[in-house]
PATI-858495 format. One record per residue: residue in one letter; x, y, z of N, C-alpha, C in turn. Coordinates in Angstrom, 2 decimals. Example, Ala and Ser with C-alpha at 12.3 -4.5 7.8 and 13.67 -1.06 7.14 Angstrom:
<atom><code>A</code><n_X>13.19</n_X><n_Y>-5.69</n_Y><n_Z>7.80</n_Z><ca_X>12.30</ca_X><ca_Y>-4.50</ca_Y><ca_Z>7.80</ca_Z><c_X>13.20</c_X><c_Y>-3.30</c_Y><c_Z>7.80</c_Z></atom>
<atom><code>S</code><n_X>12.85</n_X><n_Y>-2.25</n_Y><n_Z>7.08</n_Z><ca_X>13.67</ca_X><ca_Y>-1.06</ca_Y><ca_Z>7.14</ca_Z><c_X>12.90</c_X><c_Y>0.03</c_Y><c_Z>7.87</c_Z></atom>
//
This chain:
<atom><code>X</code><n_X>-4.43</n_X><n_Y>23.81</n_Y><n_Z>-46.35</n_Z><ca_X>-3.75</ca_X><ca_Y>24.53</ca_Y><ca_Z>-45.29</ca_Z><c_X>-4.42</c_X><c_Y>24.26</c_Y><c_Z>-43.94</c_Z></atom>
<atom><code>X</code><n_X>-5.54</n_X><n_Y>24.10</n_Y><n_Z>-44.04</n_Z><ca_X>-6.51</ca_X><ca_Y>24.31</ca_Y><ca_Z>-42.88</ca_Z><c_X>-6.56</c_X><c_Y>22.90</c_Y><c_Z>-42.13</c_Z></atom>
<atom><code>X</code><n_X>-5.77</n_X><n_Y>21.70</n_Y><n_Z>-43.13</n_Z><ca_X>-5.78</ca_X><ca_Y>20.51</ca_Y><ca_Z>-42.65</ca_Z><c_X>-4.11</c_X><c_Y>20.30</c_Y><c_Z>-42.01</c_Z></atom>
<atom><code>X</code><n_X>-3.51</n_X><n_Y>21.16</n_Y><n_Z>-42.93</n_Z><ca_X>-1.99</ca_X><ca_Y>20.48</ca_Y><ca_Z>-41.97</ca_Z><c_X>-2.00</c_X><c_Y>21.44</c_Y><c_Z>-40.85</c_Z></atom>
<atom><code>X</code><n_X>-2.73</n_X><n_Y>22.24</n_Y><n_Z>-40.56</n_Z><ca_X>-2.93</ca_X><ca_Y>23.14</ca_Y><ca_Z>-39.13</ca_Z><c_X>-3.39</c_X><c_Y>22.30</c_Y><c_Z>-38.39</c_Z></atom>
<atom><code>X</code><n_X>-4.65</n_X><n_Y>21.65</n_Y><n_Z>-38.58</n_Z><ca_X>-5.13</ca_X><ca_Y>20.86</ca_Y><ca_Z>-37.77</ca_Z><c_X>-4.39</c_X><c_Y>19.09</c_Y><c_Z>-37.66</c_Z></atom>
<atom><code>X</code><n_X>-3.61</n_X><n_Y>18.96</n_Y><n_Z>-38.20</n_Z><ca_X>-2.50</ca_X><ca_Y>18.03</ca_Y><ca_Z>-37.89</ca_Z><c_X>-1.75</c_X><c_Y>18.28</c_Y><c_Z>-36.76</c_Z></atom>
<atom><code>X</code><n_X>-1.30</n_X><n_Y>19.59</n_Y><n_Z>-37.34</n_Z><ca_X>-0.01</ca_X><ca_Y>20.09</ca_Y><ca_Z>-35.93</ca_Z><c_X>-0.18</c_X><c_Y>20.35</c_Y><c_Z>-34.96</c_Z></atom>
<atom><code>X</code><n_X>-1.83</n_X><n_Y>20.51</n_Y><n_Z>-35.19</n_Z><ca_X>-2.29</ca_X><ca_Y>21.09</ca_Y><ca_Z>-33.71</ca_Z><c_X>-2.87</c_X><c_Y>19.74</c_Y><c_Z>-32.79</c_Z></atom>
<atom><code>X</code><n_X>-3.06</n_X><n_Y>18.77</n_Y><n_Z>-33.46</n_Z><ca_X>-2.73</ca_X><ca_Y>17.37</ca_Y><ca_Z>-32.55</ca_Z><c_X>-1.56</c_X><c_Y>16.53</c_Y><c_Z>-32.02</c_Z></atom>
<atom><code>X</code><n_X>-0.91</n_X><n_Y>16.93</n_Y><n_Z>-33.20</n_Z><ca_X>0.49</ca_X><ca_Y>16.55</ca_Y><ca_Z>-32.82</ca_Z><c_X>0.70</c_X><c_Y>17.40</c_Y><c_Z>-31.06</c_Z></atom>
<atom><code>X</code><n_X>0.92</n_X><n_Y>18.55</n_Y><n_Z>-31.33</n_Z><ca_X>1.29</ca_X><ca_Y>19.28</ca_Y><ca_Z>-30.17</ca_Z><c_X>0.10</c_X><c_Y>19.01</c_Y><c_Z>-29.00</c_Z></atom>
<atom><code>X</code><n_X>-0.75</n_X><n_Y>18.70</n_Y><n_Z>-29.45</n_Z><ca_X>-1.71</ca_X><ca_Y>18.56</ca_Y><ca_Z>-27.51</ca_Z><c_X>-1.37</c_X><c_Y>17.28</c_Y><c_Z>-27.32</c_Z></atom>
<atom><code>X</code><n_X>-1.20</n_X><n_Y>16.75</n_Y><n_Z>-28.40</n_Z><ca_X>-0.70</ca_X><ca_Y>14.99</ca_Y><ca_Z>-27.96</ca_Z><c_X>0.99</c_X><c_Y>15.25</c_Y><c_Z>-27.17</c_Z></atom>
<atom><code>X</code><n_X>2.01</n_X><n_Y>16.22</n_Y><n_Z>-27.75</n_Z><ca_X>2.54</ca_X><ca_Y>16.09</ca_Y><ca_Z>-26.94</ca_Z><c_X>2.84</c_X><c_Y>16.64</c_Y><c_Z>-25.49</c_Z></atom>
<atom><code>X</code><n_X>1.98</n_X><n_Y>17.58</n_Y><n_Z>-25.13</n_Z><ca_X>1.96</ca_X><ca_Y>17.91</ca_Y><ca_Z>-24.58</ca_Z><c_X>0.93</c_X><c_Y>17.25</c_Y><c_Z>-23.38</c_Z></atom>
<atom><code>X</code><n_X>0.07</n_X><n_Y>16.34</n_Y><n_Z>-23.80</n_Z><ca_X>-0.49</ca_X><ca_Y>15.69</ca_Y><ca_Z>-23.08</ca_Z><c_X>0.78</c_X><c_Y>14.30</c_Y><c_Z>-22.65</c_Z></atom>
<atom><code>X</code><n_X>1.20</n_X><n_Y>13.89</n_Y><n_Z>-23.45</n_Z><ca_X>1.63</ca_X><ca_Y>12.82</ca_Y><ca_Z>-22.73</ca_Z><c_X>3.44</c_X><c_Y>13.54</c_Y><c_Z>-22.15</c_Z></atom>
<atom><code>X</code><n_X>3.49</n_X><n_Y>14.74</n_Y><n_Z>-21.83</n_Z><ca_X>4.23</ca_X><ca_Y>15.45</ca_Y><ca_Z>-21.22</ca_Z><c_X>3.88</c_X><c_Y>15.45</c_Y><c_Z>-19.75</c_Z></atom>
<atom><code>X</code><n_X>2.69</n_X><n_Y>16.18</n_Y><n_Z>-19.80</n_Z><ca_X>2.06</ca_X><ca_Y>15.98</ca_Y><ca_Z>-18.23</ca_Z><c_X>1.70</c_X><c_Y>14.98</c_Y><c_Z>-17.84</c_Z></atom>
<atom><code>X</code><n_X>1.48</n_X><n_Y>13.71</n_Y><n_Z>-18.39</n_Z><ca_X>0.78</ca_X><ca_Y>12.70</ca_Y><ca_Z>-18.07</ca_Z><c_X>2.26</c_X><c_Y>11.80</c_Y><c_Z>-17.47</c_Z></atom>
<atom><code>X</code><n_X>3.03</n_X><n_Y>11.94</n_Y><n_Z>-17.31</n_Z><ca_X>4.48</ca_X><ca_Y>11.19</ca_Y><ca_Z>-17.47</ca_Z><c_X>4.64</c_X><c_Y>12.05</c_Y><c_Z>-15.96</c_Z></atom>
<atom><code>X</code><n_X>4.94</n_X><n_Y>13.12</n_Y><n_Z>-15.14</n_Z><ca_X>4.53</ca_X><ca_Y>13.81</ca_Y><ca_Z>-14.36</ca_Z><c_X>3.71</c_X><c_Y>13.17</c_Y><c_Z>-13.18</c_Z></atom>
<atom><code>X</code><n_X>4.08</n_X><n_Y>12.74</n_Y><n_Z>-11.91</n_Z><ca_X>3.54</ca_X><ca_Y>12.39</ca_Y><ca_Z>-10.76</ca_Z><c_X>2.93</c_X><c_Y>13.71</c_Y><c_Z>-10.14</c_Z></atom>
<atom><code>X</code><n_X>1.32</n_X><n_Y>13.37</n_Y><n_Z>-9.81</n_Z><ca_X>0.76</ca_X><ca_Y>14.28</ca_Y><ca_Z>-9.52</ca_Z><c_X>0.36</c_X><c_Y>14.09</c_Y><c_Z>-7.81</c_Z></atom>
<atom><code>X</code><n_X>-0.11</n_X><n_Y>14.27</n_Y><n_Z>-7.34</n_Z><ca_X>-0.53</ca_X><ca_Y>14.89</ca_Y><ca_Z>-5.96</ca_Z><c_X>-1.20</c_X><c_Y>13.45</c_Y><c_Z>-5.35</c_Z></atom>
<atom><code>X</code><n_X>-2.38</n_X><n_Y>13.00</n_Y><n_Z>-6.11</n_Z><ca_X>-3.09</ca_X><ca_Y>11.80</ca_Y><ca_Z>-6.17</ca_Z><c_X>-1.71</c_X><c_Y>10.86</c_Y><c_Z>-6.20</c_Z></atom>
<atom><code>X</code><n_X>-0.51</n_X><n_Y>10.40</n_Y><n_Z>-7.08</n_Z><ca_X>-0.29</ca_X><ca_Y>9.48</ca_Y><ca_Z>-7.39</ca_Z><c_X>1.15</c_X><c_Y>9.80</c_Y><c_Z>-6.40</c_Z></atom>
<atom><code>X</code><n_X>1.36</n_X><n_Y>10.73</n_Y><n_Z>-5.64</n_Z><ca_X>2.53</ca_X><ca_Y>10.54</ca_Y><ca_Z>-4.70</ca_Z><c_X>1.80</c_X><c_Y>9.90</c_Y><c_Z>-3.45</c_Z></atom>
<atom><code>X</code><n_X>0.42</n_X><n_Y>10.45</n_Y><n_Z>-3.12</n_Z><ca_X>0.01</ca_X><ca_Y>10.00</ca_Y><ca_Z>-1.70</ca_Z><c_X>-0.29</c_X><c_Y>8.61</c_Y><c_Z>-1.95</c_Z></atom>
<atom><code>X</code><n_X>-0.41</n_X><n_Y>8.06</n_Y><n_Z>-2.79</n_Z><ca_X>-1.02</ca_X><ca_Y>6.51</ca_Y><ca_Z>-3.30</ca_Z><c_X>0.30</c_X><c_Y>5.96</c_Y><c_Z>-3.05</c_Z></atom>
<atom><code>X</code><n_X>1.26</n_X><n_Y>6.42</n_Y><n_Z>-3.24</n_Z><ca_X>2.86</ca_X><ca_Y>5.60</ca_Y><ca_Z>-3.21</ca_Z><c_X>2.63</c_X><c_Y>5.64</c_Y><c_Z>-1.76</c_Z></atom>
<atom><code>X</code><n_X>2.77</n_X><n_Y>6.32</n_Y><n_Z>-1.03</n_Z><ca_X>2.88</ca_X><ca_Y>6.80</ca_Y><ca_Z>0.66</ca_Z><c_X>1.79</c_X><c_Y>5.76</c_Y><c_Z>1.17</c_Z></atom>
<atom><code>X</code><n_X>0.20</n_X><n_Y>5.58</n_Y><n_Z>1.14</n_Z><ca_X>-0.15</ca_X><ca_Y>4.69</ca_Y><ca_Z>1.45</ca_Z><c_X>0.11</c_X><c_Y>3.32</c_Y><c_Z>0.95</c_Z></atom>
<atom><code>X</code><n_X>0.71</n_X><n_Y>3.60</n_Y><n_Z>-0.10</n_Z><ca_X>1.52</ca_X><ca_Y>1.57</ca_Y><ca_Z>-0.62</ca_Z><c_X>2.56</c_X><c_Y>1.37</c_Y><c_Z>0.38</c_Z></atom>
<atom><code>X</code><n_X>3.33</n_X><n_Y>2.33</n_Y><n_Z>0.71</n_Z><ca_X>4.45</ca_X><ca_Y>2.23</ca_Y><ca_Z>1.18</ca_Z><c_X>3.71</c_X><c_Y>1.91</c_Y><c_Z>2.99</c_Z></atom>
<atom><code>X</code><n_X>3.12</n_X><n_Y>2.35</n_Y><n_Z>3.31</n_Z><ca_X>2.42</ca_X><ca_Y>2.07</ca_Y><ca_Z>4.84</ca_Z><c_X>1.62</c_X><c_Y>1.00</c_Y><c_Z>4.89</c_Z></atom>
<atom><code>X</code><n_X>0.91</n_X><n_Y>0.09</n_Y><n_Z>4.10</n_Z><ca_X>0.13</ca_X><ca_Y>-0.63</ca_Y><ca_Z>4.11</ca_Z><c_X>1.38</c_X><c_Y>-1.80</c_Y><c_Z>4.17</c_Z></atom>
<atom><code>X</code><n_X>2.20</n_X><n_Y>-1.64</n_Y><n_Z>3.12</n_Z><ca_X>3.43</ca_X><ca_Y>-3.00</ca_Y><ca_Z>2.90</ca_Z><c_X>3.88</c_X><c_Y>-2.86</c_Y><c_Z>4.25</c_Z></atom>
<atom><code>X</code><n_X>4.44</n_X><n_Y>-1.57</n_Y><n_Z>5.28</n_Z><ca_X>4.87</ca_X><ca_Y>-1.85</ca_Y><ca_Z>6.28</ca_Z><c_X>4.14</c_X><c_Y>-2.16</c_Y><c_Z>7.69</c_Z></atom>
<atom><code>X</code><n_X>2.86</n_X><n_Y>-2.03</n_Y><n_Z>7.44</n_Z><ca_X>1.84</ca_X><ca_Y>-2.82</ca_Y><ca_Z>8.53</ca_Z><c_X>2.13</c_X><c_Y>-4.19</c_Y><c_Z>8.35</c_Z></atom>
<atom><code>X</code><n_X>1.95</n_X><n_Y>-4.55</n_Y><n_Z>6.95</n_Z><ca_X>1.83</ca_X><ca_Y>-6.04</ca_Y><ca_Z>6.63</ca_Z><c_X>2.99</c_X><c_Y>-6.64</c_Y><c_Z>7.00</c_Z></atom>
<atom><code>X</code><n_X>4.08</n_X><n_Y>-5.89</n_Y><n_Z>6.61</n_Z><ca_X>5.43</ca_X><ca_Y>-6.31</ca_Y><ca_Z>7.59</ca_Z><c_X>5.37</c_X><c_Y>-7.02</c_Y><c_Z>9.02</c_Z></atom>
<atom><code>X</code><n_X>4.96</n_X><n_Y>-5.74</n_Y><n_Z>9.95</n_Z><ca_X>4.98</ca_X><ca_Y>-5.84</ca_Y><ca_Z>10.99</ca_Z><c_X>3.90</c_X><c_Y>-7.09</c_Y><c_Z>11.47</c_Z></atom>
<atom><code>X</code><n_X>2.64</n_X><n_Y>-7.02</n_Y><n_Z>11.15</n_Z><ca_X>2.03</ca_X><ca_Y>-8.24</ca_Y><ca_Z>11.26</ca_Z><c_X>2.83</c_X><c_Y>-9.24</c_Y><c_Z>11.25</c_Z></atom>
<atom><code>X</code><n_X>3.18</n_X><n_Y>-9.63</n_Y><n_Z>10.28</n_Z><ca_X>4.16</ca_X><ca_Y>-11.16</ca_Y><ca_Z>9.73</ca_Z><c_X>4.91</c_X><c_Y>-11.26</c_Y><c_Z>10.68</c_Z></atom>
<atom><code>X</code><n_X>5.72</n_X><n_Y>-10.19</n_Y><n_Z>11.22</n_Z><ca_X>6.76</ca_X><ca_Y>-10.31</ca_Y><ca_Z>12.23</ca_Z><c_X>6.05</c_X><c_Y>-11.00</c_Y><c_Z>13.71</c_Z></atom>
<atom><code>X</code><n_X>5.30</n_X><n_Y>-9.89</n_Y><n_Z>14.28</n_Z><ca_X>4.34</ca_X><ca_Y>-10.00</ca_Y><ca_Z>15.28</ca_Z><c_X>3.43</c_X><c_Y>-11.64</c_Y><c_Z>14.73</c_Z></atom>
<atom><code>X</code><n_X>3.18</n_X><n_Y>-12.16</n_Y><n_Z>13.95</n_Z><ca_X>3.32</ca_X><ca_Y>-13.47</ca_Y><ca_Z>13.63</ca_Z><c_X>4.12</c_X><c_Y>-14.13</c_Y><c_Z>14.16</c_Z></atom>
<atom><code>X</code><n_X>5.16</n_X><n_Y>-14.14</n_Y><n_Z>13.33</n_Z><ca_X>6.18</ca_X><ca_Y>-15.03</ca_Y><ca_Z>13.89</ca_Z><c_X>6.53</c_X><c_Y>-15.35</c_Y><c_Z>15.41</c_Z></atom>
<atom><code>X</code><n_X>6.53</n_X><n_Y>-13.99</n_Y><n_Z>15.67</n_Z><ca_X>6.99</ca_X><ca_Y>-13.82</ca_Y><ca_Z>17.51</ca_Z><c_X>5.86</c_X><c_Y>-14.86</c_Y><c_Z>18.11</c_Z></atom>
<atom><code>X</code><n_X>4.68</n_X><n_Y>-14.70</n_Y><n_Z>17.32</n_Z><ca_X>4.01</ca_X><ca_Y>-15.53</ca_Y><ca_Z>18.55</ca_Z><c_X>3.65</c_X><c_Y>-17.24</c_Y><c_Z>18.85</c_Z></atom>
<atom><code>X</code><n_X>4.24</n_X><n_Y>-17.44</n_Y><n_Z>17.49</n_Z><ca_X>4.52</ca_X><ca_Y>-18.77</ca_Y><ca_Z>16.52</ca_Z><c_X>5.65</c_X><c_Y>-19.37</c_Y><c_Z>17.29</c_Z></atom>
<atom><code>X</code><n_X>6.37</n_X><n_Y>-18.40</n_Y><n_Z>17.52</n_Z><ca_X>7.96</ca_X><ca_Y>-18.85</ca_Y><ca_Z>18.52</ca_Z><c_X>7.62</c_X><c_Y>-18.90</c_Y><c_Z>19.80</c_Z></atom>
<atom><code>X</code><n_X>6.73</n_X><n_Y>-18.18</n_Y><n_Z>20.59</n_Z><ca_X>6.71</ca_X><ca_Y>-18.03</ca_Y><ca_Z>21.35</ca_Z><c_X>5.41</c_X><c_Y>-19.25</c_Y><c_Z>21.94</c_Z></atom>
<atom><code>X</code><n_X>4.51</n_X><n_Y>-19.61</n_Y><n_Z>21.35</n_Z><ca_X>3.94</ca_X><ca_Y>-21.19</ca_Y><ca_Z>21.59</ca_Z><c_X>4.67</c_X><c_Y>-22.15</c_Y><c_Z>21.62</c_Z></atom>
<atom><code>X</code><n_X>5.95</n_X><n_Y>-22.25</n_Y><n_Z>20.29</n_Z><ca_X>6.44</ca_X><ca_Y>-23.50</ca_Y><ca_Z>20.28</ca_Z><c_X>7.47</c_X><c_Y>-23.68</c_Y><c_Z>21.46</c_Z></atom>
<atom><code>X</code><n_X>7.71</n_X><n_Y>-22.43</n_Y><n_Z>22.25</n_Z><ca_X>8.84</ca_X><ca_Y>-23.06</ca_Y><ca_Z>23.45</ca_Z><c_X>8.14</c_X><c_Y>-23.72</c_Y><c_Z>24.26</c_Z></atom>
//
């Protein structure tokens, strides 16, 4: 008895762990937000590149 308790009772933190773990937390929204700002610096660089790439060759 004392062993299929302790079965079920992994079963359930397991699911309940990979319940919350599936769940975007605080850490992993601001990490999107700085991905998302870093890609659009790097943007703008490339651009501001180009402009000045065009702007030698006239």
């Amino acid at each position: 008895m004392k062993l299929i308790k302790s079965i079920l009772f992994i079963f359930v933190l397991g699911g309940v762990l990979s319940i919350t773990g599936c769940e975007k937390g605080p850490m992993e929204k601001a990490g999107e937000k700085v991905d998302k700002a870093v890609e659009k610096t790097g943007e703008a660089l490339e651009d501001a590149g180009d402009a000045v790439k065009d702007a030698v060759n006239e």
